[in-house]
C-alpha positions in Angstrom: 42.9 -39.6 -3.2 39.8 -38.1 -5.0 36.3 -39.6 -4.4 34.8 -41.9 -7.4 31.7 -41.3 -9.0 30.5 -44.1 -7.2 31.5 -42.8 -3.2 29.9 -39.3 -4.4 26.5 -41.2 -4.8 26.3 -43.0 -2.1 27.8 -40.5 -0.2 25.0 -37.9 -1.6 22.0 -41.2 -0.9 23.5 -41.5 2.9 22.7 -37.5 3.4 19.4 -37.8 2.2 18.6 -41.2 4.4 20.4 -38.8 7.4 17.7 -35.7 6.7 14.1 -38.0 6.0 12.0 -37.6 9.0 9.0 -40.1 10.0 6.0 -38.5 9.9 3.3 -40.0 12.1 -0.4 -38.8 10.2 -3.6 -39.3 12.1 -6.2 -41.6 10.2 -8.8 -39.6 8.5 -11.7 -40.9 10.2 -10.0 -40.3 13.7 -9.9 -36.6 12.8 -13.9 -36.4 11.8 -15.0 -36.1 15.5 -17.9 -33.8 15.8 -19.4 -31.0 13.7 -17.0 -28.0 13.1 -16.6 -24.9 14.6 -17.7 -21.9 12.0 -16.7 -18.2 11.8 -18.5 -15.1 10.4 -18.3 -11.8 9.9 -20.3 -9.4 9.9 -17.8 -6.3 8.6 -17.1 -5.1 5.2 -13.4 -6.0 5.8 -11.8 -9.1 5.6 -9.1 -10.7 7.9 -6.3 -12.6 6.9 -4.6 -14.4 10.4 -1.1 -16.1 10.3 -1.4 -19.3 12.9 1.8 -20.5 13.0 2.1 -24.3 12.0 -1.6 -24.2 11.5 -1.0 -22.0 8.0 -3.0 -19.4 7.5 -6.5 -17.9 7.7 -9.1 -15.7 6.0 -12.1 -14.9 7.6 -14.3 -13.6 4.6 -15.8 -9.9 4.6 -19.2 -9.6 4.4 -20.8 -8.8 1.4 -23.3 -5.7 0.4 -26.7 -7.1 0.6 -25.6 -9.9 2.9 -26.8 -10.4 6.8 -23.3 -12.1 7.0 -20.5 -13.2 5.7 -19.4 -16.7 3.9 -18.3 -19.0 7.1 -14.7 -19.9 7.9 -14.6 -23.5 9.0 -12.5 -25.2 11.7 -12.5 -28.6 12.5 -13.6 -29.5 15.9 -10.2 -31.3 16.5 -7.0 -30.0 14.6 -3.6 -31.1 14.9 -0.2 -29.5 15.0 2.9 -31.2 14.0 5.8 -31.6 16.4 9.8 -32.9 16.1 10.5 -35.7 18.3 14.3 -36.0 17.9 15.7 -35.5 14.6 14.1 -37.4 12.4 10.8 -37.8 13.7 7.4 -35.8 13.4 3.9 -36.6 15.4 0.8 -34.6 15.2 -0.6 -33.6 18.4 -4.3 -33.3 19.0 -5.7 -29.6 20.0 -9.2 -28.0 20.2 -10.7 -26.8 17.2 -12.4 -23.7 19.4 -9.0 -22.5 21.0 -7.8 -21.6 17.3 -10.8 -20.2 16.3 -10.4 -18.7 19.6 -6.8 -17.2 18.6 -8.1 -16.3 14.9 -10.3 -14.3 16.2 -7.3 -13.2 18.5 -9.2 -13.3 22.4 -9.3 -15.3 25.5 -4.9 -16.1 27.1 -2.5 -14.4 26.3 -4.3 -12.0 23.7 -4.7 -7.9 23.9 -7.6 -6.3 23.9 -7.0 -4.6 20.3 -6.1 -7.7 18.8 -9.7 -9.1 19.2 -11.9 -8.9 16.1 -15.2 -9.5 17.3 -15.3 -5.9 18.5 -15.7 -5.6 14.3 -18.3 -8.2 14.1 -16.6 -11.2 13.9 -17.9 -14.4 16.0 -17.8 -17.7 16.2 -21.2 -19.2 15.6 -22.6 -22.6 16.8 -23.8 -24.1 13.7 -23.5 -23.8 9.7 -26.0 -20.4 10.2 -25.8 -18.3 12.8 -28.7 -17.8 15.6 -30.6 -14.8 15.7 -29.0 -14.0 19.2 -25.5 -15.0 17.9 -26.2 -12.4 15.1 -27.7 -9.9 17.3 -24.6 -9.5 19.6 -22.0 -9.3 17.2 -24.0 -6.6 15.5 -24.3 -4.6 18.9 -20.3 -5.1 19.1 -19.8 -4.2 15.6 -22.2 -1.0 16.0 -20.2 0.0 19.4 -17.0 0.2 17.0 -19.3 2.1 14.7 -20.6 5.0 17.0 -16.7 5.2 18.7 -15.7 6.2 15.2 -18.1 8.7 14.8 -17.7 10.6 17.2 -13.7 10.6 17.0 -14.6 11.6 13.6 -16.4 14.5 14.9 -14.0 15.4 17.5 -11.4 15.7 14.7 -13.7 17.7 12.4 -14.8 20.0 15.4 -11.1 20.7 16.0 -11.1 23.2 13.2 -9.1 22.9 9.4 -6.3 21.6 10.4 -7.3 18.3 11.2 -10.1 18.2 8.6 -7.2 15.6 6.3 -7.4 13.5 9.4 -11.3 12.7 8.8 -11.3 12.3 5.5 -8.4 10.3 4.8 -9.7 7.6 6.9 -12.2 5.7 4.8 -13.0 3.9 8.3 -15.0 6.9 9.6 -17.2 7.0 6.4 -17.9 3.2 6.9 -18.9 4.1 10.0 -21.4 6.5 9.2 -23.2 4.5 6.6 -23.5 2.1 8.6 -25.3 3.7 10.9 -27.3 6.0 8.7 -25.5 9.3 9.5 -23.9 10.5 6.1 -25.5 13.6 6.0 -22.6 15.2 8.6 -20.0 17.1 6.5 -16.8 14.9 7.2 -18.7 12.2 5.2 -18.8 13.8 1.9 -14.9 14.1 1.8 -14.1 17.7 0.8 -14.6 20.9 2.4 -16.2 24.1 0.5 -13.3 26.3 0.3 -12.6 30.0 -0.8 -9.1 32.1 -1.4 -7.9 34.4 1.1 -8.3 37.8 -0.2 -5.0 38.7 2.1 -2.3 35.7 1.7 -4.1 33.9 -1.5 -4.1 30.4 0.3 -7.2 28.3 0.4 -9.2 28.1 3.4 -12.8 26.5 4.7 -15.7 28.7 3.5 -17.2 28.8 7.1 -13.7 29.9 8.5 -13.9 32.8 10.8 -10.2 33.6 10.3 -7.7 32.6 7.7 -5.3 30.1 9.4 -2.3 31.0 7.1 -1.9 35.2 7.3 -5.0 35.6 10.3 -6.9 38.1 8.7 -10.3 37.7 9.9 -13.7 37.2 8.3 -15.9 37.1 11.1 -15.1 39.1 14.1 -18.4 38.4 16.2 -17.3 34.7 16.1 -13.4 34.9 17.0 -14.6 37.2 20.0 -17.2 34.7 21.0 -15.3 31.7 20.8 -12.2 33.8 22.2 -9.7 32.9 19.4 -6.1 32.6 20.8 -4.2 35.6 19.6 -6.9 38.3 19.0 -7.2 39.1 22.8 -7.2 42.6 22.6 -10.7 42.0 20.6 -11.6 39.9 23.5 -13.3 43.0 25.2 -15.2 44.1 22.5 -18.7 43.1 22.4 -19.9 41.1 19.3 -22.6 42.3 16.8 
């Protein structure tokens, strides 16, 4: 016999009385328990973590002109919501500096590459940093810096072909204005070229050889540097 009106209602209210859970909330003055735990940053990047239940978080990037960056603020206690059974929720009590912790993605159970403070991000005592607390995350942060560099130069010193490699990595030119070095050519993003008078393809003005066809420009410098494939000029001694 087909339900009433009536037996659908009370069959939809006896669902929704099945799927309510009990949430247990923490009184707000239990959760005020000491000052809270504050992030900066010293990078002109900013990070955006995923924590799980905890939501998510966005460590500001600093700004031009700025020592550092706006702070990120975690509470000293936070809590993290749990089922007991089916229709039961408690928050649990955890450490405000183990997230910060995991935000910043070091300490158990985290890789070394997923730790920002290697980019000058730190976790900072008070509502301003220290002078110290400042002063080693800018000697992590200027680490990161140099490391950049110089794999920018090893990729520019590789010759043409990885010159796109350098310069399509806005990281690497970061890195050298940060640390004052923009007068090396990878910085200024484009390479003086000329035509090929053999093949017609573009190639680096300071190429000793054309990469394409191989016609060479400077014979003094494939014989010095011993240039793969011109062996038999090998022997010959350079002007």
């Amino acid at each position: 016999m087909p339900a009433t009106v009536a037996d659908r209602q009370q069959a939809e209210q006896e669902l929704r009385s099945k799927n309510q859970k009990i949430v247990y909330n923490v009184p707000e003055e239990l959760k005020d328990t000491g000052k809270p735990i504050y992030i900066f940053n010293l990078s002109p990047k900013s990070y955006q973590r995923s924590m799980g239940s905890y939501g998510q978080f966005l460590i500001p990037a600093c700004s031009e002109g700025r020592k550092y960056s706006e702070a990120l603020i975690i509470p000293r206690v936070v809590y993290d919501m749990y089922h007991e059974g089916m229709f039961k929720m408690i928050a649990t009590p955890d450490s405000g500096r183990k997230l910060a912790m995991d935000i910043l993605g070091f300490g158990a159970y985290h890789a070394p590459d997923e730790d920002l403070r290697k980019w000058g991000v730190f976790i900072a005592e008070s509502e301003k940093p220290s002078e110290a607390e400042l002063k080693e995350a800018q000697g992590k942060l200027d680490r990161t810096w140099d490391r950049l560099i110089q794999e920018a130069d090893n990729l520019w010193a590789s010759g043409p072909s990885h010159y796109k490699n350098v310069t399509d990595e806005p990281l690497y030119r970061t890195a050298a204005l940060a640390r004052g070095q923009m007068d090396k050519e990878w910085v200024k993003g484009s390479v003086p070229k000329r035509d090929c008078p053999t093949c017609g393809n573009q190639i680096a003005k300071s190429a000793a050889f054309c990469i394409h066809c191989r016609t060479i420009f400077d014979e003094s410098r494939v014989i010095a540097n011993k240039v793969p494939g011109y062996e038999h000029l090998w022997g010959k001694k350079s002007a």
